[in-house]
N, C-alpha and C positions, 0 to 999 in steps of 0.2 A: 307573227313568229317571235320579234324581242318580246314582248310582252307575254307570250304563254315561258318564255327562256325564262325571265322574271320571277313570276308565277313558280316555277320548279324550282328555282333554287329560295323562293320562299320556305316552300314547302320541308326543302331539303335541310336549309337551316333551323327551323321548327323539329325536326325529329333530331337533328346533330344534337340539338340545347336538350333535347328532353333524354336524349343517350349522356348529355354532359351531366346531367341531375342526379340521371340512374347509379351512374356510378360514384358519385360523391354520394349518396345516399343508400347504400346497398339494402339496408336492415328498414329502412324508409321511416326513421324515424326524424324528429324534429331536429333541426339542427341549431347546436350550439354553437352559435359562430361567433372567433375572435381571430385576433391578428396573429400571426406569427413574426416574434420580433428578429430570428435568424435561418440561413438557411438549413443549418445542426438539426434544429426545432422538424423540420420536415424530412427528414435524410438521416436519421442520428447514428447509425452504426457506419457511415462512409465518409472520408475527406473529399467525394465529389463535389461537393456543395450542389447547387440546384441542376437541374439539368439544362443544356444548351439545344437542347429539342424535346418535344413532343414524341411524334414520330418524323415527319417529316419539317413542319412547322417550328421554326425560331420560336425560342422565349427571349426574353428579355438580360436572360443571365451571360454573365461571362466568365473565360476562366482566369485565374489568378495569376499576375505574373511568374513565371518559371514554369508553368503546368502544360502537360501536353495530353494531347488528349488521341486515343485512336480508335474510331467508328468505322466498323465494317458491318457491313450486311451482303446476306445471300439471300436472290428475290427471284420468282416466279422464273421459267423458262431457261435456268443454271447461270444464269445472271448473277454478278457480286461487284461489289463497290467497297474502295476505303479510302475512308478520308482522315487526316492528318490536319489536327487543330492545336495551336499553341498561345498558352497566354503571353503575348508581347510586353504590354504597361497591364495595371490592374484592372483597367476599364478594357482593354484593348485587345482582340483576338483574332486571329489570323489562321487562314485556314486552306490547304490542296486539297483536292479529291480525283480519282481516276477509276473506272469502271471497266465494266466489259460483260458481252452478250456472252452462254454458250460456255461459260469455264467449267460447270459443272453441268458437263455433259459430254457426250461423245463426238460432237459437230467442231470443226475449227472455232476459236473462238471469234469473237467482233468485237474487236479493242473500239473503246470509243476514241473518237477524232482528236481531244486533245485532253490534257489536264485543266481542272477548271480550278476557281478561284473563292473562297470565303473570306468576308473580315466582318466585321460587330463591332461598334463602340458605343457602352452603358454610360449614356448621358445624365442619365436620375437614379439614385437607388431609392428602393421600395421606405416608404416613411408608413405611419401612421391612415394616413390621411391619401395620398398618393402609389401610386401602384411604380415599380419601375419602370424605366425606359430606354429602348435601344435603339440604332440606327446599324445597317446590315445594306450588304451586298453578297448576293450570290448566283453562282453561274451555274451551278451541277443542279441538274435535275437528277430524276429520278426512275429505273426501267430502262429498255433498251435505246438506242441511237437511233431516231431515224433520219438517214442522210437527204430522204428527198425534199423533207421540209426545213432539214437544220433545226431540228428541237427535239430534245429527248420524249418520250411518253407520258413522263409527268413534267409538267414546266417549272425548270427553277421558281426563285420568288423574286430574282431578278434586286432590284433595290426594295428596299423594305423596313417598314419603322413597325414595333411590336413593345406591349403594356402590358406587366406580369403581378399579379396582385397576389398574395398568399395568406390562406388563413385556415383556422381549424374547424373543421365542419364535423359534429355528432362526435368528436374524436377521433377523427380520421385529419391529417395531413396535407391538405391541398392547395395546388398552386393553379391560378385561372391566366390565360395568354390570350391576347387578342392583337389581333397587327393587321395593317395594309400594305399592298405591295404593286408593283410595279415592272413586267418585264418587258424592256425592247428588245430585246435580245434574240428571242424565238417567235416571238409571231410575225416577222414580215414573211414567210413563204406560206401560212395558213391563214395570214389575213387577218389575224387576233390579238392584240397588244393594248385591250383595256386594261382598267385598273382592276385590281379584286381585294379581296378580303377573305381573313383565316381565323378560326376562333379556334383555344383546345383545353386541355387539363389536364394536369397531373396528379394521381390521389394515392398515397400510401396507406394501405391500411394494415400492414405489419412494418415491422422496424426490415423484412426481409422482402417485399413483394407492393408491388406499385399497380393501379389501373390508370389505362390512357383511353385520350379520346382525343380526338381531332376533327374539324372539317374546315375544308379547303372550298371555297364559295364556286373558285375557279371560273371568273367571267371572262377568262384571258383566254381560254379554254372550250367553247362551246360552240365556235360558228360551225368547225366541220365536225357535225357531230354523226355525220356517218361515220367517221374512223374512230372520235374519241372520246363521246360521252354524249347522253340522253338529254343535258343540261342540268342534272342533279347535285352538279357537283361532288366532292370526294370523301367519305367518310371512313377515318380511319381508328382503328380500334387496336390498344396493345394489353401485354402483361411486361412487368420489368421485375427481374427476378434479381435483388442485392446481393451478388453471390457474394463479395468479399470489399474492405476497404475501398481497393483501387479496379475491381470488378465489377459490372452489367453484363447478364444478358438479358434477352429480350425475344417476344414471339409476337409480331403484328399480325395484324390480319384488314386487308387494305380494299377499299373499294366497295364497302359493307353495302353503297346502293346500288352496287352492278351500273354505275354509271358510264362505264365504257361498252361499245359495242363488239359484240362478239365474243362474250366470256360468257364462259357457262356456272362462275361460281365466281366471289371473292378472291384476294389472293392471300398468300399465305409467304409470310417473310421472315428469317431471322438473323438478331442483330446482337453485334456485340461488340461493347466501351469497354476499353483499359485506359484509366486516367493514372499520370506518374509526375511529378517534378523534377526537375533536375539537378 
């Protein structure tokens, strides 16, 4: 049984890198690839600077001192989440989040059990030769609460170090992330509190519209996999649309391998950043 688990999330990582390709490569031409020496260079109509996720997945960026930042998303089953991130020092970011099941819907809702906690600090920035680096803690997952295991649906990333490297591919924009992580926090009631691993990418291919990708290995994730996944781990795919300066929004589409049991389709989410200074 580990060993066909293995085996799948082989597999699962092989199609992730080859969804990673497809879209830094859309016209499937050769790529001309060089550095990018700022985050402008990637982003250039926004003072966002790079992005502080994926979709789900940390990158390596942080925001600048005085900057704050407000991430809300509304996800599957009238579910919504925001979170409330500020840049502390320049390296240094600091972050709340608080959700709930059921708000956009007709059913009481189901507040999650408590506020959870972000912070980041960018050890290395991105050089020539070297990719950035960060070090993170985070408590908020993702989806609804479930109380009899004490872990939300998708598992935070728990403690977590993540490598963000940027460069220009065919003319296109892109930024590559890769991190490991670490949660104790939700698996002592499902039994699961390996380590794992997350790759993603970000690809701008107008000054106004971004393609994502993501995959989450999720080993932390797969022993009960009658409730929670086939062991394929997580494949997630977005659009980010630059409406303005200090505007994102965004339309994921999450679970691209059906790796949870009991859905009959992918899910479908949407998200949206307002970043402002003070």
């Amino acid at each position: 049984m580990k060993a066909r688990r293995y085996q799948n999330r082989i597999w699962g990582g092989i199609f992730a890198s080859a969804a990673l390709v497809f879209l830094c490569f859309p016209n499937g031409s050769r790529a001309d690839t060089k550095r990018i020496d700022s985050p402008s260079e990637r982003y250039p109509r926004t003072n966002l600077l790079e992005p502080r996720r994926v979709i789900d997945a940390p990158t390596a960026s942080s925001l600048p001192r005085g900057v704050f930042e407000v991430d809300g998303r509304v996800y599957p089953s009238g579910g919504a989440q925001l979170a409330l991130n500020v840049g502390v020092f320049s390296r240094f970011m600091f972050g709340i989040a608080y959700g709930a099941q059921n708000l956009v819907s007709d059913e009481p809702p189901e507040w999650n059990p408590r506020v959870e906690f972000f912070a980041k600090y960018k050890i290395f920035d991105e050089n020539w030769y070297m990719p950035a680096v960060a070090l993170g803690y985070e408590r908020q997952g993702f989806g609804p609460y479930i109380d009899s295991l004490d872990r939300y649906l998708i598992k935070s990333k728990g403690f977590f170090a993540v490598a963000t490297k940027t460069y220009s591919l065919s003319g296109l924009a892109a930024g590559f992330h890769g991190g490991v992580n670490y949660n104790p926090f939700e698996g002592e009631k499902d039994g699961d509190q390996s380590p794992s691993f997350f790759i993603g990418q970000d690809t701008r291919i107008s000054n106004y519209v971004a393609l994502l990708a993501e995959y989450d290995f999720a080993f932390d994730d797969d022993k009960n996999q009658k409730q929670f996944g086939r062991g394929w781990g997580y494949l997630n795919l977005g659009v980010r649309w630059l409406f303005s300066e200090n505007l994102w929004l965004e339309a994921d589409f999450r679970d691209m391998f059906q790796n949870r049991t009991g859905v009959g389709s992918f899910g479908r989410e949407l998200r949206l950043i307002y970043v402002e200074s003070f």
